[in-house]
C-alpha positions as CSV (number, residue, x, y, z in Angstrom):
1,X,-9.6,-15.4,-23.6
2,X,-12.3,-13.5,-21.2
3,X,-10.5,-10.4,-20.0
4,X,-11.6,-7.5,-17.8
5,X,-10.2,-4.3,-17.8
6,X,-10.5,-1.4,-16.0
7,X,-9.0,1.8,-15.3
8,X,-10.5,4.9,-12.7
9,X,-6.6,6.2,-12.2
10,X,-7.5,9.5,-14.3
11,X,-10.4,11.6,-15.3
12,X,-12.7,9.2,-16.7
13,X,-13.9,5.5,-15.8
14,X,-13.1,3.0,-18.1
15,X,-14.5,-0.5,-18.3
16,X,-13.5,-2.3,-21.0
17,X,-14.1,-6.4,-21.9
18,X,-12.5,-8.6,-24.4
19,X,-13.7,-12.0,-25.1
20,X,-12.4,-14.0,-27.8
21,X,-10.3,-11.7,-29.7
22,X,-12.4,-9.2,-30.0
23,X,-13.5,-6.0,-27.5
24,X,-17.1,-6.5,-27.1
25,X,-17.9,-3.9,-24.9
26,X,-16.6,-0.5,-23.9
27,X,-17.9,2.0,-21.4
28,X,-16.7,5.1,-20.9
29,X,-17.8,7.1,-17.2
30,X,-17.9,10.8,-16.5
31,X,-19.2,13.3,-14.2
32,X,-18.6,17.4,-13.7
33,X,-17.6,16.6,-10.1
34,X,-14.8,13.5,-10.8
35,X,-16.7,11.0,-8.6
36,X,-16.6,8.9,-11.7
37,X,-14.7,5.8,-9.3
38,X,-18.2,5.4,-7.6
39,X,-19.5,4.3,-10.7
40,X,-16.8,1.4,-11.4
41,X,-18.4,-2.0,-9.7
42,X,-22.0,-0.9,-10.7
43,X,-20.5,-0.3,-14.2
44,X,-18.8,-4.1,-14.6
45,X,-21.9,-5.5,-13.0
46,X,-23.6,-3.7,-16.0
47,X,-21.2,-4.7,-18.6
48,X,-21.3,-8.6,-17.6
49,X,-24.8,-8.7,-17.7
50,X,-25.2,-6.9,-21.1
51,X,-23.2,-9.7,-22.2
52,X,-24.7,-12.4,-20.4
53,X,-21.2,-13.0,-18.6
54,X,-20.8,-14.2,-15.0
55,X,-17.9,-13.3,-13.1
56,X,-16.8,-16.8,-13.0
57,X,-16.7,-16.9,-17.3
58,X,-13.8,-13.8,-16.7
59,X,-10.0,-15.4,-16.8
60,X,-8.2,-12.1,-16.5
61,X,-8.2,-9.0,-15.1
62,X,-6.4,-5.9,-15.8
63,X,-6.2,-2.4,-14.1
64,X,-4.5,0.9,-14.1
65,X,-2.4,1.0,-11.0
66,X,-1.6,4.7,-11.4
67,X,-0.4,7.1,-11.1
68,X,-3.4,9.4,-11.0
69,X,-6.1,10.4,-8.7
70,X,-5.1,9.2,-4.9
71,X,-8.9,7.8,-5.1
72,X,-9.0,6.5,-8.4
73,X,-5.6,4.2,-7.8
74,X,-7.1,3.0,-4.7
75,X,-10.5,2.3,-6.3
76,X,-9.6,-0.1,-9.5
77,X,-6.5,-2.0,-7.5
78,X,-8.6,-2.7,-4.5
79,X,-11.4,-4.2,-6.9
80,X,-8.9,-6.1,-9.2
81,X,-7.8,-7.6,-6.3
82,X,-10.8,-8.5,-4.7
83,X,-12.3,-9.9,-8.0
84,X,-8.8,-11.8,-8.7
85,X,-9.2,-13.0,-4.7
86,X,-12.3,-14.3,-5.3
87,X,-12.3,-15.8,-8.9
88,X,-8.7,-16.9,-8.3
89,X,-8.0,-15.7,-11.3
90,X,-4.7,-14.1,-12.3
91,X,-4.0,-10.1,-12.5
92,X,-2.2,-7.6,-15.0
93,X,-1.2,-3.9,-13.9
94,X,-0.4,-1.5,-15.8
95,X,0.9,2.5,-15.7
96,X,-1.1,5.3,-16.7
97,X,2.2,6.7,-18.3
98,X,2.5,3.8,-20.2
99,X,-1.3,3.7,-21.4
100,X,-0.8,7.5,-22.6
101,X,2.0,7.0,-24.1
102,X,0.2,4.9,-26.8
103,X,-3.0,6.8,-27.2
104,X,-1.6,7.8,-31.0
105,X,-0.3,4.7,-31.7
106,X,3.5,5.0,-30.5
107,X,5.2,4.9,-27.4
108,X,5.2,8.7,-27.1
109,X,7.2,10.9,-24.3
110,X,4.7,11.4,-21.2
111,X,5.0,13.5,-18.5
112,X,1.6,14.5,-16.6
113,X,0.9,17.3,-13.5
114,X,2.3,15.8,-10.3
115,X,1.6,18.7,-8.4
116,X,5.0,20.4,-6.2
117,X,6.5,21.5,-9.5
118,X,6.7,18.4,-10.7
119,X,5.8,16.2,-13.7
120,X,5.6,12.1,-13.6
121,X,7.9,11.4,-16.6
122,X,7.4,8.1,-19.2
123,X,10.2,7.9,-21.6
124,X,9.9,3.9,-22.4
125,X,10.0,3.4,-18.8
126,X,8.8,5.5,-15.5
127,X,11.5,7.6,-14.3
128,X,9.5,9.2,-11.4
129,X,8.7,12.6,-10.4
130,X,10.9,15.0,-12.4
131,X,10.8,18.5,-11.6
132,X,9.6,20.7,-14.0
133,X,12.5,22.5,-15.7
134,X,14.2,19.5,-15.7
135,X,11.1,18.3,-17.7
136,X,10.6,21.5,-20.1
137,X,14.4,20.6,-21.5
138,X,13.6,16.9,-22.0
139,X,10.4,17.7,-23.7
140,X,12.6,19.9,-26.9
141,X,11.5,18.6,-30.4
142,X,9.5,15.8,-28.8
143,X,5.7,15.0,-28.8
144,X,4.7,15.3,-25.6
145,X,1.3,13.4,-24.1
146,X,0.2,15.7,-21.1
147,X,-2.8,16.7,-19.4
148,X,-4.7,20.3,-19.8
149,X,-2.9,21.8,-16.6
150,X,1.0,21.3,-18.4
151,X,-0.4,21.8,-21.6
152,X,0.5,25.5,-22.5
153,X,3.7,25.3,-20.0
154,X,4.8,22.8,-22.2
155,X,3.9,24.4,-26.1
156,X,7.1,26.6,-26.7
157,X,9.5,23.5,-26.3
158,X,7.7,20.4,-27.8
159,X,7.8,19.8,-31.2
160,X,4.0,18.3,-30.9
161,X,2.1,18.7,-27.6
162,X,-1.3,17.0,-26.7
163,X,-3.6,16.9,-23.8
164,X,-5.1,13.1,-23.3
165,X,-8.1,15.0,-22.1
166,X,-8.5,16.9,-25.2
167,X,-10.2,13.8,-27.0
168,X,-11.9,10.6,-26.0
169,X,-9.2,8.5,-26.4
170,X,-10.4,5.1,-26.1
171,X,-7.6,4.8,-22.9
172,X,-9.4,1.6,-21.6
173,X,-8.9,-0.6,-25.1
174,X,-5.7,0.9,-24.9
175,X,-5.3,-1.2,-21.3
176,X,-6.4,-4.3,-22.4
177,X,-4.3,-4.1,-25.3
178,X,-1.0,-3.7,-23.5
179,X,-2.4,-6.3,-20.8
180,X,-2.9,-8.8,-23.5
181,X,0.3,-8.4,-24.5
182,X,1.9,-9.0,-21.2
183,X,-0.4,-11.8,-20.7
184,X,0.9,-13.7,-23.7
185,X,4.5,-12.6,-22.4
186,X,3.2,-14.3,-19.0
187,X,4.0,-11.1,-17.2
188,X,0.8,-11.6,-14.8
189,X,0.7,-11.8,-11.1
190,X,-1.5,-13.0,-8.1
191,X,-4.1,-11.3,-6.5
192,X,-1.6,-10.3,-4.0
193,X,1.2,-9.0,-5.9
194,X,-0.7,-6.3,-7.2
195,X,-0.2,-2.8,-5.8
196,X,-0.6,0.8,-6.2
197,X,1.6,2.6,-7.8
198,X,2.3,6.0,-5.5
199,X,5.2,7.8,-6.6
200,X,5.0,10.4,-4.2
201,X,3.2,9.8,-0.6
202,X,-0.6,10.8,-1.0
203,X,-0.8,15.0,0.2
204,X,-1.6,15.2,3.5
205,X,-5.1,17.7,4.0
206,X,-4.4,20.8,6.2
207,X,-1.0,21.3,5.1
């Protein structure tokens, strides 16, 4: 299995490839001013070559679908499916929430800044845009994956809180991990079915 995965949904750009059964290349992108989704077809170009991979070797590719940066969503979904369109090759998405909420190794409770008082909420599933008292009493005597913006809301109720952005979680591997697991549960799509995940409208600038 040749699989492509990448993710530009949150702060960092992550290209990851597995060929094999084994992750042979990860790349990790950053920048101070979070343009990192510029960097993403530039990046797989880079990564295939370094492996002496054409795009027609890859039979899979997976992508965070969000939700995340506006940007970022739009960025890796349109390029999943214009790689998919073009290989005709099959697609997997996947959630941000649910790709956090394995960064230690479980399926941890997840709820990340959504902006309006609000926190988007994994607890074995997505269950939206929860506002955020709502959140503070489902976080008690949980460990709690959130981002640096939530993190010292959330401290005096969690049993365990932890900021993704803390550490260089290897959030890409963790992709292609889950997508290989819905590929060999033949939970993959078409080019076509794949869409953005927006769980609230995109903000609207001037308001």
């Amino acid at each position: 299995m040749k699989l492509l995965a990448f993710d530009t949904c949150l702060d960092k750009t992550y290209v990851t490839l597995y060929s094999d059964d084994n992750f042979i290349n990860r790349v990790i992108v950053s920048n101070d001013k979070n343009y990192h989704s510029a960097y993403l077809i530039s990046t797989i170009v880079e990564v295939l070559k370094n492996n002496n991979l054409l795009p027609n070797d890859l039979e899979y590719i997976a992508t965070d679908i969000g939700p995340g940066s506006f940007t970022g969503i739009r960025a890796c979904t349109t390029v999943a499916r214009m790689l998919a369109q073009q290989l005709n090759i099959k697609t997997i998405g996947v959630s941000s929430l649910e790709i956090l909420s394995k960064i230690l190794g479980d399926q941890d409770f997840v709820a990340l800044d959504a902006r309006k008082n609000k926190a988007y909420v994994f607890e074995n599933k997505i269950l939206g845009a929860v506002e955020l008292e709502k959140v503070d009493e489902m976080i008690k005597g949980r460990r709690v994956i959130t981002d640096n913006s939530l993190l010292e809301r959330f401290k005096p109720n969690a049993k365990e809180i932890i900021s993704y952005q803390a550490n260089d979680y290897q959030l890409g591997e963790i992709l292609a991990q889950i997508a290989i697991t819905k590929i060999q549960n033949n939970e993959i799509t078409e080019w076509k079915s794949l869409k953005p995940l927006y769980i609230q409208p995109p903000p609207v600038f001037g308001r």
